[in-house]
N, C-alpha and C positions, 0 to 999 in steps of 0.2 A: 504493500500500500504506500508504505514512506516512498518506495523507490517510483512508484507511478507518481507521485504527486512531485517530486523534485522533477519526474519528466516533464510533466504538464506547464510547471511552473517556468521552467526555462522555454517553454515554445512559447507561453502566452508572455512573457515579460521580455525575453531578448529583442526580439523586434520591436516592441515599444519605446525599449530604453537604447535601441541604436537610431531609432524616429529620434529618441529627444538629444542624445548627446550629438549628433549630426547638424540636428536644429536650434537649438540651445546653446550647449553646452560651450561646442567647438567656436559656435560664434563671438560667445562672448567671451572667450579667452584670448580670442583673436583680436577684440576689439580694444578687449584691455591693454596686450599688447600696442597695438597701432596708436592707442592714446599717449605712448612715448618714441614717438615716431612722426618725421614730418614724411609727408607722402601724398601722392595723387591717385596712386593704383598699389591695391595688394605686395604687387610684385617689384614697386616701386619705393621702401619705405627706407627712409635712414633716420638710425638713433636718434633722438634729443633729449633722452629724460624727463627734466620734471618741467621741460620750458613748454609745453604745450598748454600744462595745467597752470604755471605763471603766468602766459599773456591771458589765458581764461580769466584773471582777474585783474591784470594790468591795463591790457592793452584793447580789452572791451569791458568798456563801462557798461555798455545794456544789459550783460549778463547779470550783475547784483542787481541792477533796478529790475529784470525778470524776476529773479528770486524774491524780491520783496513785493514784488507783486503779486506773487505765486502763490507767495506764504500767508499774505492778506486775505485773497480770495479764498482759501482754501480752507482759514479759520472761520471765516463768512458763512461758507457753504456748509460747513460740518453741522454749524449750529442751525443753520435757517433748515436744511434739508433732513435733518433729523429731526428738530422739535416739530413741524410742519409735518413730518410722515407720522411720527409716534401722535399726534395729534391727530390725523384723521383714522390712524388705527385703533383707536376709542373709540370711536363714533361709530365706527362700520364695525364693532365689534358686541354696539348695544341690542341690537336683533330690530333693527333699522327695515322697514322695506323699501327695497330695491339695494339693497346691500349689494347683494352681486352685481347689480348692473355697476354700481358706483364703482366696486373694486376693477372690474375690466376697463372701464373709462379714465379711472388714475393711474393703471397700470400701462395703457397703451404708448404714451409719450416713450415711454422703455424703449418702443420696437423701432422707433424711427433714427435713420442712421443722422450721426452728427453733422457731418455736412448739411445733410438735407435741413434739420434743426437751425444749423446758423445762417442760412441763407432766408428762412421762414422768417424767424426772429429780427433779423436783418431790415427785413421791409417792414414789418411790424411797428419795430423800434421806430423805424424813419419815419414812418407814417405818423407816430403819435410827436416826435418829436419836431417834427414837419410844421408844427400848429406853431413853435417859436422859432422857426426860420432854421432850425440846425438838426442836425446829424446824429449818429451815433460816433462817429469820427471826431465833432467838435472839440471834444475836451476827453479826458482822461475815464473822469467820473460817468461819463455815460456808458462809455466801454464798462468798466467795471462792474456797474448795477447791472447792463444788460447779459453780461457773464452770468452774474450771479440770477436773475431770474430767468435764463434759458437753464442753467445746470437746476434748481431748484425746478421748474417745469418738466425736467426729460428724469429724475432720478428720484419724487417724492413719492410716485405709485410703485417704483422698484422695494424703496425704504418701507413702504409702508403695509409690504403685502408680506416681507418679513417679521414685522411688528408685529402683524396679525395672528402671525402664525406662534410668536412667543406669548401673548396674551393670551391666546387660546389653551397654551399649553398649561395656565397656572390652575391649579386647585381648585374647583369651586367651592369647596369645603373652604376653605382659608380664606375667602372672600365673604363666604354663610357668616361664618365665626365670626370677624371683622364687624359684619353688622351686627348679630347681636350682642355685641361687645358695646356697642353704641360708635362704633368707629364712623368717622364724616368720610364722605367722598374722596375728600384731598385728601387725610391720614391715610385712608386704603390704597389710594395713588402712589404717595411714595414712602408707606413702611411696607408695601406687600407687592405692587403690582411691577413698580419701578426696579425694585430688586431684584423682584423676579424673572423680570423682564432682560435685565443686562447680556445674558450671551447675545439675543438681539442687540441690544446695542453695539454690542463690542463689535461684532458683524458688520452693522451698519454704518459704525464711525468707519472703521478700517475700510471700506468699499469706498463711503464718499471720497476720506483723505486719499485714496488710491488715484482714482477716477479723479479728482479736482488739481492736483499734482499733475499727472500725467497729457490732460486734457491739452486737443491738439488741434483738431479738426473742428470742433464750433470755435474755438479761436483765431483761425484763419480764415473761417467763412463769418464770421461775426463783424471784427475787427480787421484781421491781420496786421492787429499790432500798434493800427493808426491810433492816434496821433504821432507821430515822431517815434514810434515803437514805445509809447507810455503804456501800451496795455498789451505787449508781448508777454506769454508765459514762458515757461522754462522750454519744454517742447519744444514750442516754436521757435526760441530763439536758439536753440541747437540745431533744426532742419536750416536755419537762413544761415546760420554760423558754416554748417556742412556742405551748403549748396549754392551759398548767393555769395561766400568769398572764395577767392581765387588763392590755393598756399592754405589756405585755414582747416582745410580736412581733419588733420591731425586736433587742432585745438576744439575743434566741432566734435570729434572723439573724445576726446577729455572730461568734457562737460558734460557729455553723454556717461559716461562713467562715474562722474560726480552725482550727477543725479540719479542714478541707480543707487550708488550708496545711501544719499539723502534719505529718498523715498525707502528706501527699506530700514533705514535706523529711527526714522519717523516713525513709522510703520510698526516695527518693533514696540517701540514706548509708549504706542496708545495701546498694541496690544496687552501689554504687561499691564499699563494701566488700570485698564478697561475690567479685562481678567480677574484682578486682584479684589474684585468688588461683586464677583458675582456669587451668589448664593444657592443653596440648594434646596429647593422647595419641600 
């Protein structure tokens, strides 16, 4: 039996795991490499060390003002896109009718691709902002709120249908009790439901801070960056860094690399966070 199963195991896992180190693995090794390296093609790289990642913060200023833009939007979004989802995951969780219809309609914005999103948004935004003569382009601040209410429109039915599912999960006993205890609405909110509730959240932070970080495609179709690249994120300012200078490959790798670390030591600490608070029903 052991001997059948260590067969099995190596037929269904070797091809999967030479799909991922082929795809993966091998690239990102490569890429880390080439981030100390100036070069045009693969086959073209010569050494430089850590000078790639020093002009990354010398010799392009946009790159910090990306990051603190990044970092901005992405504290923005955490809070607006989770308190907003965990909030209508209440409501659709009171025995509402049309519950279902509600949850497919907040959920839909999910399906549509981001480009398609920032181009929507795009004329949307103009339109209303059309009524004072300007743009989404005008100023910084417009770009930035319009970020933030296109990522809060495409990701509060995503957040919100995991909410539902951790709500659902909690005791009704424990919620019985609570009221005859004489407990109010809000105490049962957050001495029972909100605790209860946390591997949901820990989920959901981590997806938005992912997704908000990363975000690429409604940033180029939203703004791409205008005013004067005041509302470039990190992303994007890595593909323009990669493809719109001439020589900069290498430094456009770098930063590519830095932001992988970023995003996963972020990532890491909300999860540890997050974790550290959840409880056991």
């Amino acid at each position: 039996m052991n001997k059948q199963l260590k067969t099995q195991f190596a037929v269904f896992l070797l091809p999967t795991l030479a799909a991922f180190t082929m795809a993966f693995i091998l690239p990102f090794v490569m890429g880390v490499w080439l981030s100390f390296t100036k070069f045009t093609t693969v086959t073209s790289a010569e050494w430089v060390g850590l000078d790639n990642y020093i002009r990354a913060f010398t010799a392009d200023t946009d790159f910090l003002r990306a990051l603190g833009f990044t970092a901005l939007f992405t504290a923005v979004t955490i809070v607006t896109v989770n308190a907003s989802a965990f909030l209508l995951a209440l409501l659709l969780t009171r025995g509402l009718k049309g519950t279902n219809l509600f949850r497919s309609v907040f959920f839909m914005p999910n399906l549509i691709g981001g480009i398609v999103l920032g181009y929507i948004w795009n004329l949307l935004i103009n339109g209303v902002l059309s009524l004072w003569g300007v743009d989404i382009t005008f100023a910084a601040k417009y770009g930035f709120w319009g970020l933030v209410l296109l990522t809060n429109w495409q990701l509060i039915g995503y957040m919100m249908v995991i909410y539902i599912a951790g709500l659902q999960n909690i005791p009704g006993a424990l919620v019985e009790a609570a009221a005859i205890d004489g407990a109010s609405s809000t105490a049962t909110l957050f001495k029972i439901k909100i605790p209860l509730v946390m591997p949901s959240i820990t989920i959901c932070t981590f997806l938005t801070l992912t997704n908000a970080f990363k975000m690429f495609d409604q940033n180029l179709a939203l703004t791409a960056g205008a005013p004067e690249r005041q509302t470039e994120m990190l992303a994007l300012n890595i593909y323009q860094t990669f493809y719109g200078r001439i020589g900069w490959q290498g430094v456009g790798q770098a930063k590519a690399v830095m932001f992988f670390l970023l995003v996963a030591f972020l990532a890491f600490l909300q999860l540890r966070a997050t974790r550290s608070r959840e409880v056991d029903a």
